[in-house]
N, C-alpha and C positions, 0 to 999 in steps of 0.2 A: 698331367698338367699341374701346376703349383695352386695351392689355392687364391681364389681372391677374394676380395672384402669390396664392401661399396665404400665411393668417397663422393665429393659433391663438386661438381665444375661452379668454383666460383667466379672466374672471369674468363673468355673467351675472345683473344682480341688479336686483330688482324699484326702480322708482323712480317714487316718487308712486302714480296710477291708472292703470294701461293701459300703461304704460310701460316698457323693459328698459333697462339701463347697459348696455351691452357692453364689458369692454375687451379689446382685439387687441393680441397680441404677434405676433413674427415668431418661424420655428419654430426649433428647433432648427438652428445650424450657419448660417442666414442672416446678413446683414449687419444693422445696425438699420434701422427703417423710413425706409424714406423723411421727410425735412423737409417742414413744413408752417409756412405763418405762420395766424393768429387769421382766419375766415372760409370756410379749404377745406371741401369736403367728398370725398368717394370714391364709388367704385361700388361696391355691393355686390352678387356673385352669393347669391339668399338661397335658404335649403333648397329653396325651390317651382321654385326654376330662374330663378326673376324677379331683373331685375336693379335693384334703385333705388340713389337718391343720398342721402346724409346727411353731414350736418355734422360736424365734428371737434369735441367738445366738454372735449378736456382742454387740457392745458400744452401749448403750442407749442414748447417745449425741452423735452418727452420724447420722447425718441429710442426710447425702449424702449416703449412700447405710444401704440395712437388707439382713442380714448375714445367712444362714439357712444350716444346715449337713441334707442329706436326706440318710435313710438307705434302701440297698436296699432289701426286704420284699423277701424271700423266696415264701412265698404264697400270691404274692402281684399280687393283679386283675388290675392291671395294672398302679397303679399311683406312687407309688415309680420308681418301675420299668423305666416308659418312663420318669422321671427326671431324673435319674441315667446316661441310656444312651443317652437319646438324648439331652439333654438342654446342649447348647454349648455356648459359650461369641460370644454376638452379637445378640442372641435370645431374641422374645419379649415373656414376659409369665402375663397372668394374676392375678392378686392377688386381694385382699382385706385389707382396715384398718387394722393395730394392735388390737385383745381385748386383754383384760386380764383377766382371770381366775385363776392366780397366782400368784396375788402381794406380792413383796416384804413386810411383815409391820414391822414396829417400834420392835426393839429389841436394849436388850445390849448385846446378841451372836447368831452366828447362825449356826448350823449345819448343812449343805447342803450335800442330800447324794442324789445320780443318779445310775440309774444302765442302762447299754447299752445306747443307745440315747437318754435316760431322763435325759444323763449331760447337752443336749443344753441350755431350758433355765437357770438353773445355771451358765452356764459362763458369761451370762449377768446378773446375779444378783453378780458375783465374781467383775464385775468389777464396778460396784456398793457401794459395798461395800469397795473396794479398795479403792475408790476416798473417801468416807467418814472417813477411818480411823476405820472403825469397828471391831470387833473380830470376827474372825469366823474360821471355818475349812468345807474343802471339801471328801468327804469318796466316789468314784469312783468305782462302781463295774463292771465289764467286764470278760465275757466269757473268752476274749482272751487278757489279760491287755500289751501285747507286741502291737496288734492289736488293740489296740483301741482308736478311733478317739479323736485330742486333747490331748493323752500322750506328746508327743514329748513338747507341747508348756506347760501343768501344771506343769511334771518336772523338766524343765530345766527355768521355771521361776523365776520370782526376790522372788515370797513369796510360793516355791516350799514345804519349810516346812509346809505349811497348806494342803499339798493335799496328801492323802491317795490313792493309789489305789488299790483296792482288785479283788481277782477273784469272791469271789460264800459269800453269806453270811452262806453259810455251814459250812464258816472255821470260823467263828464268826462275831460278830455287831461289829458296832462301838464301842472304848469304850466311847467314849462320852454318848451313851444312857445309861449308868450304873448311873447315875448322873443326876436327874432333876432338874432341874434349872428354878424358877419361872421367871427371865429378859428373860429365852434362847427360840428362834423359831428354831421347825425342819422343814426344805423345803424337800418333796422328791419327788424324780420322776422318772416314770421308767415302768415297766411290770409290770400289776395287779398283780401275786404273788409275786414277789418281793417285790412289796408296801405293801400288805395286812401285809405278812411276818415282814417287818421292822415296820410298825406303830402299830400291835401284841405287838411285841417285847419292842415300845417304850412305850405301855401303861402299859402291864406288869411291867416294869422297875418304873412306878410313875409318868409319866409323862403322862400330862393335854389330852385330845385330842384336845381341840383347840389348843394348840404349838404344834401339828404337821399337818404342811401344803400339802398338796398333790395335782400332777397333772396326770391323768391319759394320756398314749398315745394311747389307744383305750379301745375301750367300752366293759363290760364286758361281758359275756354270761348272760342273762336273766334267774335268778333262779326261775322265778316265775312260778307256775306247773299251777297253776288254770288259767280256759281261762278266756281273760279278758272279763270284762263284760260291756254291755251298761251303760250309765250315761249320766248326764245332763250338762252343763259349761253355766251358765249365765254370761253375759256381765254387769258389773257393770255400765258403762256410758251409754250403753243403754236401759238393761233391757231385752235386749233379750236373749232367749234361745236356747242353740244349740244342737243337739240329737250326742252324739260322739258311734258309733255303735262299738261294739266288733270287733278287729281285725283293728280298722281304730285306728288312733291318734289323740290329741285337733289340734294338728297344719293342719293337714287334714280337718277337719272337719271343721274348722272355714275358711278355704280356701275355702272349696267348698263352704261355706252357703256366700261367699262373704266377708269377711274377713279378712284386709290386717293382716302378721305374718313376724317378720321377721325371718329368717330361715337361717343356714348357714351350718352345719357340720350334722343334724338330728339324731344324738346315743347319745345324751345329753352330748355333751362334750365341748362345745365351749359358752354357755351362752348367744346365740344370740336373741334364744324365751325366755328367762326366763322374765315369768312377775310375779308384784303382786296375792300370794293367798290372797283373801280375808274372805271367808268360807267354808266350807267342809272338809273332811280328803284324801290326797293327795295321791298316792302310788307313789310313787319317785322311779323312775329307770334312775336318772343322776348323770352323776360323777364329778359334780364341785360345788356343794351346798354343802354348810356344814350343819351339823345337826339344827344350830340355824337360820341359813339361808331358811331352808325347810319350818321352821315353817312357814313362810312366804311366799312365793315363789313356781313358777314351773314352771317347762322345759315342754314346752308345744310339743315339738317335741317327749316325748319319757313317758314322764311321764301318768298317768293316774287316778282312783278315788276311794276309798276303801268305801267311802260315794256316796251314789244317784244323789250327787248334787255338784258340784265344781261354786264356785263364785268367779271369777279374776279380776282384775282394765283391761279391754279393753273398 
């Protein structure tokens, strides 16, 4: 797991339905927080003891607090849940570094579409964007668009025409995805059908799949039927061989053969064990690699081996 540091809940306040703002200072006598660019998010240790991940959803040049909306999870085993109600201003909470898993990159437009609390990291890429002076437009999906966290401040803001907010993508896409555009990146983020459904939609339409970008807010159901099977993971810097048994994971296995890993969210969503593949054919069951990135690469917390033999740079 990554380390954490304490910081201090200095405001906790209602947003939209189901929703809390939180924002995090560092405490007293600390340095400023850690830098972040438009797309990190952190680990949070939350009152239940659970630890999840969330988005940074303020300015990326404030040094002095990170801004976070947490929903609170109908079927939530407990860590939504006890930030929702218990985290009050004045409370110490643990976290971790910003990564990122969904950088903003280089474009001349950008189409930012969220649906439910996968607006979070887009408003930190909105304001981002705002300060550079870039084109872009925001498409907002929400269940309940009266009810949804961050209305009140998209519409009634100074560049309100850029932002779109829809119920259900039942009623239609954006029309911006009718229109591929070799300068334009689409950022989305949201509920696996949701996403699956809109990046469908944007490849059908002509467009790249690398322009479009994706962050998933949990992991999906594992389609894979066949049980997994034993394999081999050799250590490139040292040569050794680690036996990963059926049913166990590399990040397991390398743990227990003595093996430091570093480890943080384990449903492949956070990029924390992603190390170099060096040989073998991968079976990838993480949700933040992109395909040209696999080639290379794996989530050793979740991923596994379709070949006898996996060779990593450890």
């Amino acid at each position: 797991m990554s380390p954490l540091f304490p910081v201090l809940v200095q405001e906790a306040t209602p947003e939209g339905r189901d929703c809390v703002r939180l924002r995090l200072t560092a405490l007293e006598g600390q340095d400023a927080l850690p830098a972040f660019e438009p797309g990190a998010h952190i680990d949070v240790m939350t009152p239940s003891g659970l630890i999840r991940q969330y988005s940074l959803c303020g300015s990326a040049d404030d040094r002095e607090a990170y801004e976070l909306c947490v929903k609170r999870e109908n079927n939530s085993r407990g860590g939504s849940e006890s930030l929702c109600s218990k985290a009050q201003p004045g409370m110490e909470l643990q976290i971790s570094h910003p990564r990122n898993a969904f950088p903003l990159p280089a474009a001349q437009r950008y189409i930012l579409i969220g649906g439910g609390i996968g607006i979070t990291p887009l408003l930190s890429m909105m304001g981002r964007l705002k300060q550079g002076g870039a084109d872009w437009e925001l498409h907002y999906y929400a269940r309940e668009p009266e009810h949804a966290p961050f209305r009140e401040a998209l519409l009634n803001g100074p560049e309100s025409d850029r932002v779109h907010l829809h119920q259900s993508i039942r009623n239609g896409y954006p029309e911006a995805l009718s229109t591929p555009s070799p300068d334009t990146v689409i950022m989305l983020c949201g509920p696996t059908g949701f996403m699956d459904a809109v990046f469908a939609q944007a490849v059908a339409n002509g467009w790249q799949t690398d322009q479009v970008r994706t962050e998933h807010f949990r992991p999906t159901e594992s389609s894979h039927d066949e049980e997994d099977r034993p394999f081999d993971v050799v250590l490139a810097r040292s040569g050794q061989t680690i036996a990963v048994p059926a049913g166990q994971s590399i990040a397991s296995a390398l743990l227990a053969a003595g093996i430091d890993v570093s480890l943080s969210c384990e449903q492949g969503m956070c990029g924390a064990c992603v190390v170099p593949l060096l040989a073998g054919e991968a079976d990838h069951r993480d949700m933040i690699l992109t395909e040209e990135e696999q080639g290379c690469n794996i989530a050793l917390c979740c991923s596994r081996a379709r070949s006898p033999v996996l060779t990593v740079e450890l």
